[in-house]
C-alpha positions as CSV (number, residue, x, y, z in Angstrom):
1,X,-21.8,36.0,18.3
2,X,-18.5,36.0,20.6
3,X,-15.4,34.4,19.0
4,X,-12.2,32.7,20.9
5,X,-9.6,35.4,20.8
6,X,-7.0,35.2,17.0
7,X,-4.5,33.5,19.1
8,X,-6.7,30.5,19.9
9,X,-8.2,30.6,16.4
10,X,-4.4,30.3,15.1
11,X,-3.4,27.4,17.3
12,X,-7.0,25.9,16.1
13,X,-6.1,25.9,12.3
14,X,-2.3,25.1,13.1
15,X,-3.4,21.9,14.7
16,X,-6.0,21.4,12.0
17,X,-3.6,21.7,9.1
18,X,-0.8,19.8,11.1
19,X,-3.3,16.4,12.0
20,X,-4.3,16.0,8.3
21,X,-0.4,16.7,7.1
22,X,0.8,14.6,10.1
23,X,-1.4,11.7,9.3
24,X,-2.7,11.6,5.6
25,X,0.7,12.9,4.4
26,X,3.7,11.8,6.0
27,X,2.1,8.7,8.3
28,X,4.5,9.1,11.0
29,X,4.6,11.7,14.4
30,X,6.3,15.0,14.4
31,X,8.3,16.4,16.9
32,X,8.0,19.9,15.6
33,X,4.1,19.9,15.2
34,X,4.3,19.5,19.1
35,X,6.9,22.0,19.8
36,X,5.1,24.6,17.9
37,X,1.8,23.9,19.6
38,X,3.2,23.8,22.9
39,X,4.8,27.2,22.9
40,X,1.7,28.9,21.3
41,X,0.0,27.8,23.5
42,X,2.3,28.5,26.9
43,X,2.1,32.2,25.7
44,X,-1.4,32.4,25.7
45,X,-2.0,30.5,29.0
46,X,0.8,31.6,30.6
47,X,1.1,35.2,30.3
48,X,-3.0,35.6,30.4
49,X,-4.3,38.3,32.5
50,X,-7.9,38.2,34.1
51,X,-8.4,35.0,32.1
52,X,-10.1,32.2,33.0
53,X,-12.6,31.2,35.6
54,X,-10.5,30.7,39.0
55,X,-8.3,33.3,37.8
56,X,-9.8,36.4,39.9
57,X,-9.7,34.0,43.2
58,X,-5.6,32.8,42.3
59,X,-4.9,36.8,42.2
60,X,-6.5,36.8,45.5
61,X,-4.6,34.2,46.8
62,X,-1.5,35.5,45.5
63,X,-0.6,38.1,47.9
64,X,-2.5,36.1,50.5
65,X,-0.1,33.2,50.6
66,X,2.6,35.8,51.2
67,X,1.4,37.7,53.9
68,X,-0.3,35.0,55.9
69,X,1.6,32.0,55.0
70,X,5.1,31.1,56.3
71,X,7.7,28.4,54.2
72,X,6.8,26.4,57.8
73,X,3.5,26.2,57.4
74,X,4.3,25.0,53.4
75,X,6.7,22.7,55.3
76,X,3.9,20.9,57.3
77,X,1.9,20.5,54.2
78,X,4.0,18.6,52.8
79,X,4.5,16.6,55.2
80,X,1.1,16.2,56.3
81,X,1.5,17.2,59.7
82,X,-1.0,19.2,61.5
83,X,-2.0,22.7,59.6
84,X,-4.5,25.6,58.7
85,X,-3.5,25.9,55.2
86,X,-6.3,24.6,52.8
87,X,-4.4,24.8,49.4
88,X,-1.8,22.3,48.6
89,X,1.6,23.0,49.2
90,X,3.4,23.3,46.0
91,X,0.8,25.5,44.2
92,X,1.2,27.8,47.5
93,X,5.5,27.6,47.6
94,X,5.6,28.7,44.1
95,X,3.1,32.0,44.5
96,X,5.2,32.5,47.5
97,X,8.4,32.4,45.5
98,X,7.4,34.1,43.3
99,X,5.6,37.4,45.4
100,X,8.5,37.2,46.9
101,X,10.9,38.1,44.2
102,X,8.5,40.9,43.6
103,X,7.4,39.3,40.3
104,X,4.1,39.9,39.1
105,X,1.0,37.2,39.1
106,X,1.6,36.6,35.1
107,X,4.8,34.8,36.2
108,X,3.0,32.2,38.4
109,X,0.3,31.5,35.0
110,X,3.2,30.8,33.3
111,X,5.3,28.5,35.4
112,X,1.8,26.6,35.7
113,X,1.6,26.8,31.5
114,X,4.9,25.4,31.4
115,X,4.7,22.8,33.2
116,X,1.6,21.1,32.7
117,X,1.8,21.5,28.9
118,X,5.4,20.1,28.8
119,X,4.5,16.8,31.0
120,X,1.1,16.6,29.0
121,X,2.7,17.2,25.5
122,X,5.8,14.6,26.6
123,X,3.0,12.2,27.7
124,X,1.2,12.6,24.5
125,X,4.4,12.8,22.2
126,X,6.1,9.3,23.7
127,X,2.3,7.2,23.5
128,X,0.0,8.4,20.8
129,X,1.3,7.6,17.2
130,X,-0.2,11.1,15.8
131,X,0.1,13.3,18.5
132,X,-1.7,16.5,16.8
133,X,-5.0,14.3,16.9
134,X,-4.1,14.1,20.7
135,X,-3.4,18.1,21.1
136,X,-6.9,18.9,19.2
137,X,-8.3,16.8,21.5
138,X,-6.4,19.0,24.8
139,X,-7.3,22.4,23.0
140,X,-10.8,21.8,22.4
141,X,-11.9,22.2,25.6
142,X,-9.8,20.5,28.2
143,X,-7.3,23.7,28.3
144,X,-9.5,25.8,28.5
145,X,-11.2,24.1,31.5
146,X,-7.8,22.8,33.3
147,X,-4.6,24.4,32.3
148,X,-6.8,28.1,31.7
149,X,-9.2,27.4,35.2
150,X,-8.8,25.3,37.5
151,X,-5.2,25.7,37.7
152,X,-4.4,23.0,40.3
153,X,-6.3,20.6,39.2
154,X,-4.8,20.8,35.6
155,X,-1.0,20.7,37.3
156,X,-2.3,17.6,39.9
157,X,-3.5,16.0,36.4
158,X,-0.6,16.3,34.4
159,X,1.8,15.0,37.0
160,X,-0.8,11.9,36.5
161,X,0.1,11.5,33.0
162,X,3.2,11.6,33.3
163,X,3.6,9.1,36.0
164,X,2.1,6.6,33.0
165,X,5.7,5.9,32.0
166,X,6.8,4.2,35.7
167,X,3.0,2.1,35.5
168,X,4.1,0.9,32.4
169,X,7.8,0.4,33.8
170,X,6.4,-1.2,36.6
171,X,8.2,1.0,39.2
172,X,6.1,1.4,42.2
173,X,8.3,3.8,44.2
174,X,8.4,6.7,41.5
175,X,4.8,6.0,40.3
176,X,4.3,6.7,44.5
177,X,6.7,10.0,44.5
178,X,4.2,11.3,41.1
179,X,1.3,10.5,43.2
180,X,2.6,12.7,45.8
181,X,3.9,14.9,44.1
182,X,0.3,15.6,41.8
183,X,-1.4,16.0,45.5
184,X,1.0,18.9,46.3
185,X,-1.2,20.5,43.7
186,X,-4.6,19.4,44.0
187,X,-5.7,16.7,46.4
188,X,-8.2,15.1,43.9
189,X,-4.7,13.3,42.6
190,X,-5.3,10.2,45.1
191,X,-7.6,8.8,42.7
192,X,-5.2,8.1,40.1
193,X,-3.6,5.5,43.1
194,X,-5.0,2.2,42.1
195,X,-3.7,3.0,38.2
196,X,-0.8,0.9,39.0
197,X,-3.0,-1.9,39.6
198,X,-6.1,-1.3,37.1
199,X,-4.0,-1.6,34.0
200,X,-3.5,-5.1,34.6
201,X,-6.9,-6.2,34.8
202,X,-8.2,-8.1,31.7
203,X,-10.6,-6.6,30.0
204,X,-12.5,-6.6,26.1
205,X,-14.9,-5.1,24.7
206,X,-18.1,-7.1,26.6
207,X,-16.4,-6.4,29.7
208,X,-16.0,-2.7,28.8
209,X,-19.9,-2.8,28.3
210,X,-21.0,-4.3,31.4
211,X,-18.8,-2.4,33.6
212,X,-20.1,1.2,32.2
213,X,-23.9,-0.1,32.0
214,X,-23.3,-1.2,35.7
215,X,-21.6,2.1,36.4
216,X,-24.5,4.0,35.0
217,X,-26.9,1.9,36.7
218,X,-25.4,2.6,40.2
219,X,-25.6,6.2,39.7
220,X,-29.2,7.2,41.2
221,X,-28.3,5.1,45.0
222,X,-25.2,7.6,45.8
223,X,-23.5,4.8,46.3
224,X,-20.5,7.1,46.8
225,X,-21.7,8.1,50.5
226,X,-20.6,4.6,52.0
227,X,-17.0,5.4,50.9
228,X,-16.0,8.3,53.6
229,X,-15.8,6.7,56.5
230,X,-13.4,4.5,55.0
231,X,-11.9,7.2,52.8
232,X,-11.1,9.3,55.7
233,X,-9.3,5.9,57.6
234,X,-6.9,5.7,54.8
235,X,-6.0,9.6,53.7
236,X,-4.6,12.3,55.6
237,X,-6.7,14.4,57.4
238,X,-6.5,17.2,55.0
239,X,-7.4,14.8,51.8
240,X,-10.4,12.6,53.3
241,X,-12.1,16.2,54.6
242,X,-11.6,17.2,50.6
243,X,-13.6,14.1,49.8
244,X,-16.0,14.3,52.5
245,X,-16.4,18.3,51.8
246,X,-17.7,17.4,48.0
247,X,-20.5,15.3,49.0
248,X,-22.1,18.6,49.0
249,X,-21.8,19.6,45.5
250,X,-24.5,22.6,45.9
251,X,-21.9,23.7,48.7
252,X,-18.5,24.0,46.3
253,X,-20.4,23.9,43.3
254,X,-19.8,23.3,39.3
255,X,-22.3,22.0,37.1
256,X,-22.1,18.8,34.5
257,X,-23.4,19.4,31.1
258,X,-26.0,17.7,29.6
259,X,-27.4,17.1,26.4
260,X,-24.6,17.3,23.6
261,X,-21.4,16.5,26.6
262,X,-23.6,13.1,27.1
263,X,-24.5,11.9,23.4
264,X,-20.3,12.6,22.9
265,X,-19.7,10.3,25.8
266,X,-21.3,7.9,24.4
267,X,-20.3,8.1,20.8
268,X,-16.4,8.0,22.3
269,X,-17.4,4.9,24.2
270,X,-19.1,3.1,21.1
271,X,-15.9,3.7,19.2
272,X,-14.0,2.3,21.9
273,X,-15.5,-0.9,22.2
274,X,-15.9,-1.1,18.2
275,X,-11.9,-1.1,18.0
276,X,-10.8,-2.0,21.3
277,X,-9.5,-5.3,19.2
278,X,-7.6,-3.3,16.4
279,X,-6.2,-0.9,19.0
280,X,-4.9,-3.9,21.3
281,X,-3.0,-5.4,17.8
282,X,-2.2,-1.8,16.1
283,X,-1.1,0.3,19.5
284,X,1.8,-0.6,22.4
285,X,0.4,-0.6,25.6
286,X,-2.7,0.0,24.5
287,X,-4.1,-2.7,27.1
288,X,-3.1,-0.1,30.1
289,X,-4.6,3.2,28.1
290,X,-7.9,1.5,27.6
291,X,-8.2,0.3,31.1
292,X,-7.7,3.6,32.6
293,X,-9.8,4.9,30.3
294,X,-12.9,3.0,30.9
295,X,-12.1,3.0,34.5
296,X,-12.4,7.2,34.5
297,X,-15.7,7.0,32.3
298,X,-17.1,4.6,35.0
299,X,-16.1,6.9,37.8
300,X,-18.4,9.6,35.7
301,X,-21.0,7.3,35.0
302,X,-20.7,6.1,39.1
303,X,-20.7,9.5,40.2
304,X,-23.0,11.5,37.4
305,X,-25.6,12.3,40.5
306,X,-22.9,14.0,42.5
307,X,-22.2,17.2,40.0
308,X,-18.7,18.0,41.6
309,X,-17.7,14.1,41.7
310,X,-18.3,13.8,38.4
311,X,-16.4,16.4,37.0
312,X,-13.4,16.4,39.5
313,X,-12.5,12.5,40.5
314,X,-12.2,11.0,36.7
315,X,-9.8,14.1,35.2
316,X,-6.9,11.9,35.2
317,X,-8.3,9.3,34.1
318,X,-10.2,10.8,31.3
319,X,-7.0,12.6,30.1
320,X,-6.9,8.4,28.6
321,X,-10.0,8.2,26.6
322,X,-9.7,10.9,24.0
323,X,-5.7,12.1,24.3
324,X,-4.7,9.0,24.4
325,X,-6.8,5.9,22.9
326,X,-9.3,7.4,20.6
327,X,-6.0,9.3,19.3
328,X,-4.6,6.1,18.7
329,X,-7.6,4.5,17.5
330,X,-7.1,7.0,14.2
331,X,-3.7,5.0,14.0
332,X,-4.7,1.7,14.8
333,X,-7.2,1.8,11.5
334,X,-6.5,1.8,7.8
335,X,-7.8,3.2,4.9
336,X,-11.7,4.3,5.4
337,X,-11.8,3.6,8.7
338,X,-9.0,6.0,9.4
339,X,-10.7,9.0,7.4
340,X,-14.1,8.4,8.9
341,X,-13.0,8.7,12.3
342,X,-10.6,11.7,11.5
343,X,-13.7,13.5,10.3
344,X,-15.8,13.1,12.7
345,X,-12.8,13.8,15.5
346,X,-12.5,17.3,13.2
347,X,-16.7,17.8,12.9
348,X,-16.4,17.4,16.9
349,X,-13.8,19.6,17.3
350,X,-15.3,22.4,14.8
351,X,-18.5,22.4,16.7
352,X,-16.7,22.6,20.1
353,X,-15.4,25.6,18.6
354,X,-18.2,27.6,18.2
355,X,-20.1,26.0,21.0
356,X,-17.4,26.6,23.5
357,X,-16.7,29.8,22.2
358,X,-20.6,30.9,22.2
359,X,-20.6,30.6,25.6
360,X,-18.2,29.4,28.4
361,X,-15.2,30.9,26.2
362,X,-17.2,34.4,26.3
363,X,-17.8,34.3,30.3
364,X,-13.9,33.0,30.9
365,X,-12.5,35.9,29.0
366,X,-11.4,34.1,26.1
367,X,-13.1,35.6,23.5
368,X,-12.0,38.4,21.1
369,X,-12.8,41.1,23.4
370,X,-12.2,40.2,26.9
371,X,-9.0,38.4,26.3
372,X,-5.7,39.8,27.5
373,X,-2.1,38.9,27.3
374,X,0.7,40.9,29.2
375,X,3.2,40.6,25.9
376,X,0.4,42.6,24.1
């Protein structure tokens, strides 16, 4: 059976050892339990080679963006001025750079590794009270997905994140500059606009409820379709023709798991409205995770027909519900409560594992032997 490569399985049992030390042992974050993490895993995202689903079309692109790209056309991009280039403008500047200082492809892995691990981790680090609970939560699978895949995507998401500190400091204009600064990586970043505003709606846990059974209920009637006329009145060209693009999801395709990805979404959301309560007493700002949280599993729910939808339009927002409030939820408990949800976090994790590893890991190139890393 195919196994994740040693260096995975040694950032698995790291993180393993480091939650149960971090939170049965000394009760309090560590700094160094996320340094550690954050570096292992930089050098085995970052200097990968033929790793990864996108990875073969990024090489592609690489010398692509060099030859038939000028910093003009980056230039309009950015500004959102008229243009042929279909990639966001960042993610193109820095392959650009970076062929351009005759630097090999590696190089551009790694500046994406390093920077959407160190705004996640920071993110993670300054709001979850055990932040190793949060990192096992990243590892198994979202990094493997976002941050070892879909490249942009994973970047556009963790400027998200990050922009969590200005919604909670209530600063519009640099919560604005994050949002446009996430859609110079991947345009599925206008989303995450009405954060700003959801975190202050009041919510518990029969609210919660009825907005996800309403969410699920909408799902079948597509509801989605009536959104892109106005969706293109409201975004740049170059946005809105993203959104309109994805109605076909048989066109760009991906594919929604069933089965055991649904029966966890549903266990996570149990758990959420069983301590919403204890997490609003136990956990600062707890309020504005949970809200975005429910507000990305109701995108999913709202969108499940629509395969790309589904999986694309809720990232940031579901970066809320495990990294960030079932994390804290394992904080927000005491005694039994706290080792019966960190057990069944670790039995999830354990079988994502070998699940993972049995079969998207093996086709991604992560396993034992089809992984590569340029340092070895």
């Amino acid at each position: 059976m195919p196994i994740l490569h040693p260096v995975f399985i040694l950032i698995f049992l790291f993180l393993a050892f480091a939650s149960y030390w971090e939170i049965f042992r000394l009760e309090k974050k560590q700094s160094i339990f996320v340094l550690v993490t954050a570096i292992l895993i930089i050098i085995a995202i970052g200097f990968r080679i033929n790793v990864g689903a996108d990875y073969p079309v990024y090489k592609m692109l690489f010398s692509g963006f060099a030859i038939y790209t000028t910093y003009g056309d980056v230039l309009d991009k950015a500004l959102f001025r008229p243009n042929s280039e279909e990639i966001e403008w960042i993610f193109v500047l820095i392959n650009k750079l970076v062929f351009d200082f005759g630097l090999p492809f590696y190089i551009v892995t790694l500046i994406m590794a390093v920077i959407a691990v160190s705004l996640k981790f920071t993110a993670i680090y300054k709001n979850v009270a055990f932040p190793t609970i949060a990192m096992l939560f990243y590892f198994m699978p979202i990094m493997f997905f976002e941050d070892s895949g879909q490249m942009r995507q994973g970047l556009g998401i963790a400027v998200c994140v990050a922009s969590f500190k200005f919604i909670k400091e209530r600063n519009l204009f640099m919560f604005l500059l994050c949002i446009y600064i996430a859609l110079g990586f991947h345009k599925t970043a206008i989303v995450f606009l009405p954060a700003y505003w959801i975190v202050k709606i009041p919510m518990n846990s029969t609210r919660i409820f009825w907005v996800l059974v309403i969410a699920l209920l909408s799902s079948p009637f597509e509801l989605y379709r009536l959104g892109s006329d106005f969706f293109g009145s409201i975004a740049p060209q170059d946005i809105s023709g993203a959104y309109t693009g994805y109605m076909d999801d048989r066109y760009y395709g991906t594919e929604v798991e069933t089965g055991l990805n649904d029966l966890v979404k549903i266990i996570f959301i149990a758990i959420l409205i069983r301590y919403d309560k204890k997490g609003c007493e136990e956990v600062w700002w707890y309020e504005y995770m949970r809200n975005l949280a429910v507000f990305g599993m109701a995108l999913f729910y709202f969108f499940r027909s629509n395969e790309i939808f589904a999986v694309r339009l809720p990232g940031a927002y579901m970066f809320f519900v495990t990294m960030f409030c079932l994390s804290n939820l394992v904080y927000a408990v005491k005694g039994r409560e706290r080792q019966m949800l960190y057990l069944g976090f670790m039995m999830y994790f354990v079988a994502m594992f070998f699940y993972f590893g049995s079969g998207n890991a093996h086709r991604g190139g992560f396993t034992t032997e089809r992984y590569q890393n340029a340092l070895w």
